[in-house]
C-alpha positions in Angstrom: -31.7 106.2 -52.8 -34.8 104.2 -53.1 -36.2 102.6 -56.2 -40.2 102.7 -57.5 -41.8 99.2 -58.8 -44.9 100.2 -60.4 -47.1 96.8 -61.2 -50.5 97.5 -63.7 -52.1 95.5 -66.1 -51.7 96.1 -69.4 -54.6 98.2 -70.7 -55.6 99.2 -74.6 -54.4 103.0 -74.7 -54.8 104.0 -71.1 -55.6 107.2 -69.8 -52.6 110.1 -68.8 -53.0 108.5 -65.5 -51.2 105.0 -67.0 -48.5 107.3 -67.7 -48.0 109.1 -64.7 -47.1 105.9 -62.8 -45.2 104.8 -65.7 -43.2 108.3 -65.3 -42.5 108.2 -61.7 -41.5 104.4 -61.7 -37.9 102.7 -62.4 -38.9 99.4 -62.9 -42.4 99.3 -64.7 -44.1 96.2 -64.6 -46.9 94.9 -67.2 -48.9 92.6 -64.6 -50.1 90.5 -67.2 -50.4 86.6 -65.3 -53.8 87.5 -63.8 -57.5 86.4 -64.7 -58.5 88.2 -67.5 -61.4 90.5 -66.9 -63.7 91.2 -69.5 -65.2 94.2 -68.1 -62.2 96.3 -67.5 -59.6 97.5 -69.7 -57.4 95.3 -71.0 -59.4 95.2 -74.4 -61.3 98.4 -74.4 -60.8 102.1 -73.8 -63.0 105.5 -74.3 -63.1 108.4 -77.2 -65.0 112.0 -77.1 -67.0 111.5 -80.4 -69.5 114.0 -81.8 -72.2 111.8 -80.8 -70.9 111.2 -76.9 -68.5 109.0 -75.4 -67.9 105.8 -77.0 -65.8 102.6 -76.5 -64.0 101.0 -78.4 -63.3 97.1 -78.1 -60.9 94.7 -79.0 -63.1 91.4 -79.5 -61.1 88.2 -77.4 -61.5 84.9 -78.0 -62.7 83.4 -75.0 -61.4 79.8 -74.1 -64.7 78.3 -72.4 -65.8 80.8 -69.5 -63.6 83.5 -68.9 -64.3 83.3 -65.1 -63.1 80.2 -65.2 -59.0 81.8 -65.1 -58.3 82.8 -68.6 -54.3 84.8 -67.9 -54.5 88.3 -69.4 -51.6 86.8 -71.1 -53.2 84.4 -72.7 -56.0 86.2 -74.1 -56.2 86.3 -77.7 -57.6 88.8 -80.4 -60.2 87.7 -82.6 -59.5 88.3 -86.1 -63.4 87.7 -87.6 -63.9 90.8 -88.2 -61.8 93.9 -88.7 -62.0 95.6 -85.7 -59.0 97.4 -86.2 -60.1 99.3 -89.1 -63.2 100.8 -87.6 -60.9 101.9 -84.4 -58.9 103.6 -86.8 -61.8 105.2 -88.8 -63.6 106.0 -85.7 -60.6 107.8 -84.2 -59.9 109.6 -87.3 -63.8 111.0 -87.7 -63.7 111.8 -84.4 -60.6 113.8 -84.2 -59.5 114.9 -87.6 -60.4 118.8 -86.8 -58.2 118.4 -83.5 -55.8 120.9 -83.5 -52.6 118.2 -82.8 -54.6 115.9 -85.0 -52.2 115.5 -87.9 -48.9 115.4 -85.9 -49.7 112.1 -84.4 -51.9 110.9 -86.8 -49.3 108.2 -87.5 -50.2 106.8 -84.2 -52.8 105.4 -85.8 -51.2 104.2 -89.1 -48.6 102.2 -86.5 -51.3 101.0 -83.9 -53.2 98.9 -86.6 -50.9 98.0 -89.1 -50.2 94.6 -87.0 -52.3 92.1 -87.0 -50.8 90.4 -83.5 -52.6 87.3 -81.6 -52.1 88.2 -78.2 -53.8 91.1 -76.5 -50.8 91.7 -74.1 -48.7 92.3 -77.2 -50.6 94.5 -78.3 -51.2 96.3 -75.6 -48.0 96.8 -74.5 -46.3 97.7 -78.0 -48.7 100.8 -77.6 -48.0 101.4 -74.5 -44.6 101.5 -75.0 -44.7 103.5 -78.4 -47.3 106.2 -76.5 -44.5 106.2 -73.6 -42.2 107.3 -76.5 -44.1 110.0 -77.9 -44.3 111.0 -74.4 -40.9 111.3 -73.6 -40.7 109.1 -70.8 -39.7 105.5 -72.4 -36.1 106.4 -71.0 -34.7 106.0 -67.7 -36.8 102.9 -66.6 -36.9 99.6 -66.8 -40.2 97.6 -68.6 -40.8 93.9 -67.6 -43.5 91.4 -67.7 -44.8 89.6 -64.3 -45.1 86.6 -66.3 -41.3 86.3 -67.0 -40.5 86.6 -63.6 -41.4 83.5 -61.9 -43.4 84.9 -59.2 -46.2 82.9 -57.5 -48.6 83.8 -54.7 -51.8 85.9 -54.2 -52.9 89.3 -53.5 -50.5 91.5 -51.8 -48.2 89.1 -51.0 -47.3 88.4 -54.7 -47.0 91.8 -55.2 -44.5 91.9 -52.4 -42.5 89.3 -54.1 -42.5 91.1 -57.5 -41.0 94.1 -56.3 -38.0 92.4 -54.5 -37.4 90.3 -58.0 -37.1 93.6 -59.7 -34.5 94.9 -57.2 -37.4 98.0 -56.1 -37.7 99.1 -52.2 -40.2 101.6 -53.3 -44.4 100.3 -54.2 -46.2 103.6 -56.1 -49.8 102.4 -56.8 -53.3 103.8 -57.9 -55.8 105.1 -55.2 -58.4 102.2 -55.6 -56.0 100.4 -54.7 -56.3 100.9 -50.9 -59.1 98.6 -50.8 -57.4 95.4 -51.3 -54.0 96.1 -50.5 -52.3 95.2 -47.1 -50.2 97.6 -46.1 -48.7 95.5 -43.3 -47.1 93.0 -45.8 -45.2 95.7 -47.2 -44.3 97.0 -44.0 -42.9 94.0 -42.4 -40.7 93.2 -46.0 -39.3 96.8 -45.4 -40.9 98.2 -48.6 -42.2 101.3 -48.9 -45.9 101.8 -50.0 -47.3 105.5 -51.3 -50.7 106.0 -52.9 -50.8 108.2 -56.1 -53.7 111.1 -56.4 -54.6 111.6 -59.6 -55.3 115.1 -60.0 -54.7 116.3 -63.5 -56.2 119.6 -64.9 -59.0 119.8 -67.2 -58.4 120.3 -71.4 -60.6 121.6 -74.3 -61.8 118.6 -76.0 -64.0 118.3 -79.1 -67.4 117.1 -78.0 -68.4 119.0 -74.5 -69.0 118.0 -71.6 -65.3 117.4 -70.5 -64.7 113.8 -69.9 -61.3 112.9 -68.0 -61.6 109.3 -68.1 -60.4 108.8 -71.9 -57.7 107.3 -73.8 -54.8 109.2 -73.6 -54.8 110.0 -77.3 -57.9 112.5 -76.6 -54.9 114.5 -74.7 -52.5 114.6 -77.5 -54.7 115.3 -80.5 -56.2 118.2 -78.5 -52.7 119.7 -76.8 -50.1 117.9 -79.2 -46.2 118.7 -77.3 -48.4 120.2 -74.0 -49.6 116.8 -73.4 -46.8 116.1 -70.8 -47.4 119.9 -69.2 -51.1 118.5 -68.5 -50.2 115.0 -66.9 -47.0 115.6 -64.8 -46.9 119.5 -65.1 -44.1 122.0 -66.9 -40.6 121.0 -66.8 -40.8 118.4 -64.5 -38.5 115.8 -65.7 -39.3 112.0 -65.4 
């Protein structure tokens, strides 16, 4: 029986996609020893608000350029201002007459009551409470690239990760096919498959639907259906 190595950055609560993978995998890894991007989403993520769609962002200290190979896992939060509070306030304005609203309105309450340095941690410790709520933190091992060692580039350290963990199996995104070389896998006798993210759509708030949202637009709205609308009805991770 084969075993599924899913490797994904950590991002700032991901879309129902992030937790798809994280459903279908046996080994999840946070791929957190890679340059830090500042223009993806590591550090910032998307609400439905009555005035459109609007980010919100972690501000990160930057040591020097970040081009210059700042590690995700490296990156820290900047504590200047406090951010955290107008996340909060911002996600309770914008989905306080949600119908799921006050059932996981504690998400909220436990997001931002830590102050952490780190990005990754905080990241992950959302992740991984959001992976709770969602029924799937069971049955699957979580690990950090950066504990295991691995060195390389590109697909071949990606290769190398998933025969640390033990996994014969790759699952990855679909943009992926761009950069990835299949033949590495191939000749290390891994398999490789491509998710398709094809979710239906939800009522939300603040028409026009918007599918590339944090995941916490899905449970406010739909509440214990969120898992029905990511990975279908009754299908057990």
């Amino acid at each position: 029986m084969s075993t599924t190595c899913v490797i994904l950055q950590p991002s700032y609560i991901p879309w129902r996609g992030y937790f798809d993978l994280i459903r279908r995998a046996d080994v999840f890894v946070f791929y957190d020893d890679v340059q830090y991007d500042k223009h993806g989403w590591r550090n910032r993520n998307r609400v439905k608000t009555a005035q459109g769609t609007k980010w919100l962002t972690i501000p990160v200290l930057s040591r020097g350029n970040v081009s210059e190979g700042l590690l995700l896992k490296d990156a820290r939060i900047s504590w200047t201002e406090d951010w955290a509070k107008k996340h909060a306030a911002t996600l309770r304005q914008s989905y306080g007459k949600a119908p799921c609203f006050q059932a996981y309105a504690h998400l909220i309450d436990a997001f931002y009551a830590k102050r952490p340095e780190l990005l990754c941690d905080f990241d992950i410790e959302t992740t991984l409470e959001l992976t709770r709520v969602l029924g799937i933190a069971e049955g699957r091992r979580f690990v950090r690239s950066s504990e295991l060692g691995v060195v390389g580039a590109k697909t071949e350290r990606l290769v190398e990760i998933v025969k640390k963990v033990g996994c014969d199996h790759y699952l990855s995104g679909p943009s992926a096919k761009d950069y990835i070389d299949d033949a590495l896998f191939r000749d290390a006798g891994i398999g490789l498959e491509y998710i398709e993210y094809r979710y239906p759509e939800y009522e939300q708030l603040h028409p026009p639907y918007d599918p590339q949202v944090t995941v916490l637009d899905l449970l406010f709205m739909k509440g214990p259906e969120a898992p029905s609308l990511i990975w279908g009805a009754g299908n057990k991770a």
